[in-house]
VMD Tcl script that builds the backbone (N, CA, C; Angstrom):
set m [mol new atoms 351]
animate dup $m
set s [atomselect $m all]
$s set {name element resname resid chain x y z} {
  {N N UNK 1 A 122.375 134.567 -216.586}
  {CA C UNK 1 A 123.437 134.124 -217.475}
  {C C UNK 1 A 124.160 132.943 -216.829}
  {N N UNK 2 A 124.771 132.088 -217.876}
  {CA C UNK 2 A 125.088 130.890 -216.729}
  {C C UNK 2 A 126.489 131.682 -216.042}
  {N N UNK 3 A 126.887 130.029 -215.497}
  {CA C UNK 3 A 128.293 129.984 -214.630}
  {C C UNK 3 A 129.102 129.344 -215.147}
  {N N UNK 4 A 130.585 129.186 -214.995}
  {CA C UNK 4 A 131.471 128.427 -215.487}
  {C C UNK 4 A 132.162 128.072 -214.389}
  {N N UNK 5 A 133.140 126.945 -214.324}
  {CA C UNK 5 A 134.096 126.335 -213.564}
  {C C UNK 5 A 135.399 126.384 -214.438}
  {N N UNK 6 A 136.253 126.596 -214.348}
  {CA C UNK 6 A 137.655 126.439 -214.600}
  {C C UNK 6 A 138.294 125.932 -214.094}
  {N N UNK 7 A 139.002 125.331 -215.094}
  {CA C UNK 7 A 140.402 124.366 -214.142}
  {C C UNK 7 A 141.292 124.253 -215.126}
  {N N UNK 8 A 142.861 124.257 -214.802}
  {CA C UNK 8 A 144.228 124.041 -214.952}
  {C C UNK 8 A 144.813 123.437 -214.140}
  {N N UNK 9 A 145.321 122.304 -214.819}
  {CA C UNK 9 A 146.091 121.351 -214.076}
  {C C UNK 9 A 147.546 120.842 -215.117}
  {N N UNK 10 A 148.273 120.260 -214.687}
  {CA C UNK 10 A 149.358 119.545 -215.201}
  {C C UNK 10 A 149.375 117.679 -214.542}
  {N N UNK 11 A 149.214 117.032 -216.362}
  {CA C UNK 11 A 148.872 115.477 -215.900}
  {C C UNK 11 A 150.031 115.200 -216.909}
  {N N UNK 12 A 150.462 114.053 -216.019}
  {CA C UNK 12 A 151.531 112.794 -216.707}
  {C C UNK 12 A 151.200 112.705 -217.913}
  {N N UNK 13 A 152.017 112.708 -218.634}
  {CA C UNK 13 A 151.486 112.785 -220.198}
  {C C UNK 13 A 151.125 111.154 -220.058}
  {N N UNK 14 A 152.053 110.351 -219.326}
  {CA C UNK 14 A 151.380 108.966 -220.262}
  {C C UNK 14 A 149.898 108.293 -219.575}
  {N N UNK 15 A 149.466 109.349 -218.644}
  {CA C UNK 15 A 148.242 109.351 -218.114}
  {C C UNK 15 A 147.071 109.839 -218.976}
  {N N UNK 16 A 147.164 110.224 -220.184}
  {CA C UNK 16 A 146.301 110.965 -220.822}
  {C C UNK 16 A 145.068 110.093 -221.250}
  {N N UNK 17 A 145.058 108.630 -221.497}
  {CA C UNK 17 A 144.028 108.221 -221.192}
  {C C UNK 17 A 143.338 107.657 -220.154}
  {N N UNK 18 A 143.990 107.337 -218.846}
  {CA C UNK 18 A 143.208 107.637 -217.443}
  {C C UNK 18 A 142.820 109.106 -217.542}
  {N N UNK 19 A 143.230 110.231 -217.777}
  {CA C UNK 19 A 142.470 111.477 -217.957}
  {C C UNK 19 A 141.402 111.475 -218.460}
  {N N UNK 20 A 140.937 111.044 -219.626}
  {CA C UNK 20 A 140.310 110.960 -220.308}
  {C C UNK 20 A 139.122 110.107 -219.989}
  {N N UNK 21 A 139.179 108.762 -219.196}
  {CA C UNK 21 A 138.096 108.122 -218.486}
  {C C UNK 21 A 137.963 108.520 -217.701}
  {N N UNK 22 A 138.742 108.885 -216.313}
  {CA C UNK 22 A 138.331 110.080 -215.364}
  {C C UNK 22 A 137.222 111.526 -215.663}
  {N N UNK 23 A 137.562 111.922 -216.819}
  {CA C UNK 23 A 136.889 113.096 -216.842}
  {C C UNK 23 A 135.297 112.575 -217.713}
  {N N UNK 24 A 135.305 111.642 -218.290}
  {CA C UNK 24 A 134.139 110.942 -218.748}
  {C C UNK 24 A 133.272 110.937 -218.239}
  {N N UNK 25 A 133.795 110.132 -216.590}
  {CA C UNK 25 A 133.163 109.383 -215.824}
  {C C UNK 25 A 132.888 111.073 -215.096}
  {N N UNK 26 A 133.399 111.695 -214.750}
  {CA C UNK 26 A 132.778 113.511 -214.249}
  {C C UNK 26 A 132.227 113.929 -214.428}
  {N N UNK 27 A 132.405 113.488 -216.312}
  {CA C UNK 27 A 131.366 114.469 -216.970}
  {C C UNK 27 A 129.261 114.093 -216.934}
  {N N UNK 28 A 129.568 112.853 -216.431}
  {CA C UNK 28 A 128.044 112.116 -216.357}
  {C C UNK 28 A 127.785 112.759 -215.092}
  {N N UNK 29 A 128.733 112.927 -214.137}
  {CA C UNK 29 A 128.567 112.702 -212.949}
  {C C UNK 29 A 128.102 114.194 -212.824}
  {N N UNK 30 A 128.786 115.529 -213.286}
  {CA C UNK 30 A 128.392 116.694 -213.369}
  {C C UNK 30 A 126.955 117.338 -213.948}
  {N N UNK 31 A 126.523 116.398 -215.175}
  {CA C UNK 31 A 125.625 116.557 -215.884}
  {C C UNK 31 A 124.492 116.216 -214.883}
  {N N UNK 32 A 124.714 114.895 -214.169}
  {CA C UNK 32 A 123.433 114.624 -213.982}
  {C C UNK 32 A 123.347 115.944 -212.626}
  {N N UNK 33 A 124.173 116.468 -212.140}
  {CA C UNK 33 A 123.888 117.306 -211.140}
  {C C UNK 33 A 123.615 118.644 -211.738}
  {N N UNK 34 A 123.042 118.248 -212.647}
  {CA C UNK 34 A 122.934 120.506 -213.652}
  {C C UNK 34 A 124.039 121.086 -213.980}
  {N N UNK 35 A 124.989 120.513 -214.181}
  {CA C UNK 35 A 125.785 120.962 -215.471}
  {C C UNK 35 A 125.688 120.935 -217.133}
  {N N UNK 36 A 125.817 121.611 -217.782}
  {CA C UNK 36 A 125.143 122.108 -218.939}
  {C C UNK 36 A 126.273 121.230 -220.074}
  {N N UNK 37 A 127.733 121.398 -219.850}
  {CA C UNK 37 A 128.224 121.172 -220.714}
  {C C UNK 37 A 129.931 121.432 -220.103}
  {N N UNK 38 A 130.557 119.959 -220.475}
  {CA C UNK 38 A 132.035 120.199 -219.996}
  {C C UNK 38 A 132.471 119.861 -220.785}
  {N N UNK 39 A 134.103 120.604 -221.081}
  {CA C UNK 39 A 135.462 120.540 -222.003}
  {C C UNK 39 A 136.238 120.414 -221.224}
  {N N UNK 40 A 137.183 119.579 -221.860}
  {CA C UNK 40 A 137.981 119.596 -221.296}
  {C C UNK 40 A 139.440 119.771 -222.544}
  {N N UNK 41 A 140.717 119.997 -222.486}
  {CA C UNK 41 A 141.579 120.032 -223.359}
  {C C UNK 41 A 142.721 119.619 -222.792}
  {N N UNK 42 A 143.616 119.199 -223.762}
  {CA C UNK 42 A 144.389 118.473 -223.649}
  {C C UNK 42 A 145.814 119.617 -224.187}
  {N N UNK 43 A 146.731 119.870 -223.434}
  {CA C UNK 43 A 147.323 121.182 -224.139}
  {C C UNK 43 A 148.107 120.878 -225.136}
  {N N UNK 44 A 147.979 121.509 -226.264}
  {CA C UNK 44 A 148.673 121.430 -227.579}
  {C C UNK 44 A 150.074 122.270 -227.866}
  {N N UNK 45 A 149.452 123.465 -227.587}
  {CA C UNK 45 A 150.666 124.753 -228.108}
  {C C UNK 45 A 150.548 125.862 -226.619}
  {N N UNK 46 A 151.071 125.483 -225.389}
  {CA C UNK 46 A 151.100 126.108 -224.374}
  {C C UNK 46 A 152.285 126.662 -224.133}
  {N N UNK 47 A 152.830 127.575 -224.054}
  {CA C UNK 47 A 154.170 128.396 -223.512}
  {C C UNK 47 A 154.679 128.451 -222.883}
  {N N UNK 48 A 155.903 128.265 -221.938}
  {CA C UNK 48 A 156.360 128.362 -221.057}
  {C C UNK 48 A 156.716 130.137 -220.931}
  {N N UNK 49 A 156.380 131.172 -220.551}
  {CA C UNK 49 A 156.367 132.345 -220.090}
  {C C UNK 49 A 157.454 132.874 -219.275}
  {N N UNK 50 A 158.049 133.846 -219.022}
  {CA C UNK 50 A 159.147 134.216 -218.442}
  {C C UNK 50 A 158.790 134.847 -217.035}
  {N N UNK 51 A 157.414 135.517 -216.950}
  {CA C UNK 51 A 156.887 135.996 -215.967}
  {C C UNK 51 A 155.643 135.020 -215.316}
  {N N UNK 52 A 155.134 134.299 -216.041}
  {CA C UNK 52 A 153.658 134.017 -215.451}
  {C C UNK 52 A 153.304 133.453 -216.984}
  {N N UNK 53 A 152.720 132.388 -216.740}
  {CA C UNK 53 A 152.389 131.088 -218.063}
  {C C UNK 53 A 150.968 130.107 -217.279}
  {N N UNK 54 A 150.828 129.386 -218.291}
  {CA C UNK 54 A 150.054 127.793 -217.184}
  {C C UNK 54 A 151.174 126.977 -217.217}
  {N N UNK 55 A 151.917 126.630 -217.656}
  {CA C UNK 55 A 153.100 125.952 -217.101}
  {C C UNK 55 A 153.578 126.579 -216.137}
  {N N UNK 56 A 153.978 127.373 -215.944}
  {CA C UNK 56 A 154.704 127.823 -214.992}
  {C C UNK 56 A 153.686 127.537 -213.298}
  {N N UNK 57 A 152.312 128.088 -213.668}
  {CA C UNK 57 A 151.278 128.137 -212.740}
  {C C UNK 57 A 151.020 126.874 -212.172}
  {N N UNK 58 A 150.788 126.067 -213.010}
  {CA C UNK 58 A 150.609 124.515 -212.308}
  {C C UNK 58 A 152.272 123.578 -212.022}
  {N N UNK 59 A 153.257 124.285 -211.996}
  {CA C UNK 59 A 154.670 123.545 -212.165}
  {C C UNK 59 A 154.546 122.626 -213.039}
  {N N UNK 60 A 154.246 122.130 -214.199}
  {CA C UNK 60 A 154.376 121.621 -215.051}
  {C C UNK 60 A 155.725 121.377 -215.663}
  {N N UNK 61 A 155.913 119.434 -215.523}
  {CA C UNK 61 A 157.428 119.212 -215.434}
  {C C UNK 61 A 157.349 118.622 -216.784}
  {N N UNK 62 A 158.636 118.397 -217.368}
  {CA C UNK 62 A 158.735 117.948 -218.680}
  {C C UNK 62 A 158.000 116.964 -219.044}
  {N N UNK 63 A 157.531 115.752 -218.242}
  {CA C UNK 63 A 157.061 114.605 -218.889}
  {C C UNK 63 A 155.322 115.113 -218.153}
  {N N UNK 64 A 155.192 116.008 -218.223}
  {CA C UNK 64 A 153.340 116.074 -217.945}
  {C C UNK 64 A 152.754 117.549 -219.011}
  {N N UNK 65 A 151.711 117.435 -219.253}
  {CA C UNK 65 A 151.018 118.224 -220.375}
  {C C UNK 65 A 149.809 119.073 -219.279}
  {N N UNK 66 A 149.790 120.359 -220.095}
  {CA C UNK 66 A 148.634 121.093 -219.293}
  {C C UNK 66 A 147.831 120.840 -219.797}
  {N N UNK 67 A 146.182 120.560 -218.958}
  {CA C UNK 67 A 145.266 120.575 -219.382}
  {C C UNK 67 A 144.455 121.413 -218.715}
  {N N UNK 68 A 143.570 121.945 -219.627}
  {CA C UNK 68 A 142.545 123.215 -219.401}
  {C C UNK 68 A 140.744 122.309 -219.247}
  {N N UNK 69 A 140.065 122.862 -218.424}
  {CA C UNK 69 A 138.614 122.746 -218.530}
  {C C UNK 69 A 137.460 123.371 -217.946}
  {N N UNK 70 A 136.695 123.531 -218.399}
  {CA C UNK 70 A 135.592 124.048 -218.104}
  {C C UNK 70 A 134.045 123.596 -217.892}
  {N N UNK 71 A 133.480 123.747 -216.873}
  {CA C UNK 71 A 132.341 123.233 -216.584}
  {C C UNK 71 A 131.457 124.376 -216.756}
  {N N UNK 72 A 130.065 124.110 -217.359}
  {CA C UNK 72 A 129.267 125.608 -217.765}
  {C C UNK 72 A 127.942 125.160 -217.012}
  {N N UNK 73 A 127.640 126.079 -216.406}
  {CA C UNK 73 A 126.493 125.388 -215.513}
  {C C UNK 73 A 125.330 126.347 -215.690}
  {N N UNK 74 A 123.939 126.569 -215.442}
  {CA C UNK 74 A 123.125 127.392 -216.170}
  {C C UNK 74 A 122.616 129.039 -214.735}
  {N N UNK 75 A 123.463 127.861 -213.914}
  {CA C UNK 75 A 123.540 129.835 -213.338}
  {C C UNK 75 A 124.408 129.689 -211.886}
  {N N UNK 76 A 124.832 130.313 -211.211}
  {CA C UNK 76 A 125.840 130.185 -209.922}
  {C C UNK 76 A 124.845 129.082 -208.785}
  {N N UNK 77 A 123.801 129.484 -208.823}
  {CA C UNK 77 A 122.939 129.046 -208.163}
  {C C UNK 77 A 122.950 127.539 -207.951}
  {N N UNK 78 A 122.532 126.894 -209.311}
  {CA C UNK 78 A 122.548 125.511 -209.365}
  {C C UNK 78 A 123.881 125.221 -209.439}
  {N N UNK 79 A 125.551 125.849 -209.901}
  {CA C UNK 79 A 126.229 125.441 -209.965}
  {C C UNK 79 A 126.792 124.685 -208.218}
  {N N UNK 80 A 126.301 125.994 -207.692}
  {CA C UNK 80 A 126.709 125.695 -206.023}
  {C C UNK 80 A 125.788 124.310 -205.529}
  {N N UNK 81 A 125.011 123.884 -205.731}
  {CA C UNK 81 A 123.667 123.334 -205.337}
  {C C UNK 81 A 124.492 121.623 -206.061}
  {N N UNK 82 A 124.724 121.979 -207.816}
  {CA C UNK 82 A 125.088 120.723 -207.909}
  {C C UNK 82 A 126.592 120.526 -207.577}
  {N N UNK 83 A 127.669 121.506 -207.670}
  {CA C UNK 83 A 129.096 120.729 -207.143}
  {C C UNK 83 A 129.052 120.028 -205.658}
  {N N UNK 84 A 128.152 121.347 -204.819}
  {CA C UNK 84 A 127.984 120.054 -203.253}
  {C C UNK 84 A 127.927 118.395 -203.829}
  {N N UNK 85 A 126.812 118.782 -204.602}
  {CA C UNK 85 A 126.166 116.706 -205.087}
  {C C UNK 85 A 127.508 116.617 -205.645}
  {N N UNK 86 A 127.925 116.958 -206.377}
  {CA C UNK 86 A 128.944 115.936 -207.194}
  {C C UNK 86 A 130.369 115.545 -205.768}
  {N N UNK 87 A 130.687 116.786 -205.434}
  {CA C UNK 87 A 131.843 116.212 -204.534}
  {C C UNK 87 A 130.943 115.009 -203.431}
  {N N UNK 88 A 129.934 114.810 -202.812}
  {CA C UNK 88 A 129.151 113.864 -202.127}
  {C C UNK 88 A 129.234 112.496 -202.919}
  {N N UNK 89 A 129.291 112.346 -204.365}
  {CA C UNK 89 A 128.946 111.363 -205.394}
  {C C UNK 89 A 129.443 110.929 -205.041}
  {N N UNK 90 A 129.308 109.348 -205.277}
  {CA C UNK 90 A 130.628 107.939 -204.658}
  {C C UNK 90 A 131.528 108.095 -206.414}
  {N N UNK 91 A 130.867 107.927 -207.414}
  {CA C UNK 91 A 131.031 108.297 -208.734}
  {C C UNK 91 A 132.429 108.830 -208.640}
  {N N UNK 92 A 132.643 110.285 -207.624}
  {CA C UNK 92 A 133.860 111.186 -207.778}
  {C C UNK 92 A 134.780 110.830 -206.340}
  {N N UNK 93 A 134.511 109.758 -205.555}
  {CA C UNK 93 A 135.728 109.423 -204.728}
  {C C UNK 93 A 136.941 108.950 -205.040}
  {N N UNK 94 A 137.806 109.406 -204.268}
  {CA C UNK 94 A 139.180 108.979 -204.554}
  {C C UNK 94 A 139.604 107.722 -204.978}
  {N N UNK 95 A 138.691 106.700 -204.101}
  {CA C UNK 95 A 138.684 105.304 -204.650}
  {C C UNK 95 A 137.914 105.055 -205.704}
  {N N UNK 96 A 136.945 105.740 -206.240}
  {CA C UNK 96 A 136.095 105.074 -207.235}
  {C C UNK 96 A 136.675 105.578 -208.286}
  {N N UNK 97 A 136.923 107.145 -208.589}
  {CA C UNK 97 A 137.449 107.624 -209.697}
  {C C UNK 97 A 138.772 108.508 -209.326}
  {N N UNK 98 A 140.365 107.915 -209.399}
  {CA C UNK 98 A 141.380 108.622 -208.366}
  {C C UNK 98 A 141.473 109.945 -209.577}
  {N N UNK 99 A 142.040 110.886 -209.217}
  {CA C UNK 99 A 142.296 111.747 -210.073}
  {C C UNK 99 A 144.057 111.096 -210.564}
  {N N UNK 100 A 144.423 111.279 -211.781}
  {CA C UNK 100 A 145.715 110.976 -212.497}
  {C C UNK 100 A 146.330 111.757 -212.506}
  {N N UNK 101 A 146.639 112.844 -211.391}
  {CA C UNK 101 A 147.254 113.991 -211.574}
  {C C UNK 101 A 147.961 114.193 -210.100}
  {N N UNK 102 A 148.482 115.522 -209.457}
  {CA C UNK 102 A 149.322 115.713 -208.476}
  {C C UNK 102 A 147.917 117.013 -208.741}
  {N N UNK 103 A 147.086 116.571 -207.596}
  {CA C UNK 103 A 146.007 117.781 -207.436}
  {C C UNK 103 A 146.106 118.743 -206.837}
  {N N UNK 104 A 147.454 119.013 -206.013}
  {CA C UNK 104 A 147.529 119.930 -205.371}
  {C C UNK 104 A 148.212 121.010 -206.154}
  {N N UNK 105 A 148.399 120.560 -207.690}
  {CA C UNK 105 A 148.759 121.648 -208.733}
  {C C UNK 105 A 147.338 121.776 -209.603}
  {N N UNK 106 A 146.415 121.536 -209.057}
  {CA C UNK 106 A 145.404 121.824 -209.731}
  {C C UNK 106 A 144.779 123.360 -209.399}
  {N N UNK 107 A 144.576 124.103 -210.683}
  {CA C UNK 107 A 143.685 125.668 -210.208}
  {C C UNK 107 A 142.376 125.351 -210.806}
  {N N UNK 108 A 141.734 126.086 -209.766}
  {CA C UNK 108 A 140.416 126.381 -210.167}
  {C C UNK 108 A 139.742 127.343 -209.771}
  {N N UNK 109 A 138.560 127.471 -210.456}
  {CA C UNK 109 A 137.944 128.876 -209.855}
  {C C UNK 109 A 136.159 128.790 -210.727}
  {N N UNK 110 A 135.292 129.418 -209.903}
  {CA C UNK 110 A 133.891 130.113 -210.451}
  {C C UNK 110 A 134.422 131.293 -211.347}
  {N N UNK 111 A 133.261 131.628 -212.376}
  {CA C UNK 111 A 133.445 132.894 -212.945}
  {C C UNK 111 A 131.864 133.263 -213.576}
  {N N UNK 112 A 131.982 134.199 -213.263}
  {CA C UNK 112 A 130.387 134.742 -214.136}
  {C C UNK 112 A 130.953 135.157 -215.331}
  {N N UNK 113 A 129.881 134.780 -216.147}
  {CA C UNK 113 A 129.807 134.915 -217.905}
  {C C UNK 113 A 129.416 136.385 -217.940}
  {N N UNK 114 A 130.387 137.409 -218.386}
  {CA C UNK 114 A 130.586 138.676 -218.736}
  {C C UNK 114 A 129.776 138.654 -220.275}
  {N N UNK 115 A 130.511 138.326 -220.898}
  {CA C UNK 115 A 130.113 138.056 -222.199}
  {C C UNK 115 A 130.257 136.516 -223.240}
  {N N UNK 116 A 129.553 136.722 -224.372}
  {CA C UNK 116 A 129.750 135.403 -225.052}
  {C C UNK 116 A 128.735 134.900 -225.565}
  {N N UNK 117 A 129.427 134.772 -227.296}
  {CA C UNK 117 A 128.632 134.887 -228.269}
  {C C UNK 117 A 129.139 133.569 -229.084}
}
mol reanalyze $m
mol bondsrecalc $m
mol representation Tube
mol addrep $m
């Protein structure tokens, strides 16, 4: 069953189209390393929570928007095999493609596909 990547972050809202060529330019860069298929979103109707939220999780300040994404890769195996390649890529260096965000509010995580239809 495949794999997924997740990520939550909080970006400058008026960064949303450097987001958007940034993650473009990822998304070639992921693919060509055996990734199956990436989303990414742009947050619309996200909550601020009293206990525990994604705003709250990424500190998300008034003038930045959460964004959610996911990388689906066709099994843990190749996912591990291609993120090595992609973080190696010149494609994904700091200088070639900076991230538009404060990355150290970035979450992420692997997850195995339980279900999904």
């Amino acid at each position: 069953m495949s794999y997924i990547d997740g990520f939550v972050a909080a970006v400058p809202t008026v960064n949303k189209d450097l987001y958007l060529e940034h993650v473009k330019t990822a998304a070639k860069c992921f693919k060509e390393h055996g990734a199956l298929k990436l989303t990414e979103c742009w947050g619309d109707d996200v909550p601020s929570g009293e206990t525990t939220s994604f705003p709250m999780a990424v500190k998300c300040q008034p003038d930045e928007t959460v964004v959610f994404g996911l990388v689906e890769w066709p099994s843990k195996a190749v996912r591990d095999s291609g993120m090595q390649k992609v973080m190696e890529d010149e494609r994904m260096s700091a200088e070639n493609n900076p991230m538009p965000l404060d990355g150290k509010r970035l979450i992420y995580g692997g997850f195995q596909v339980i279900f999904n239809q």
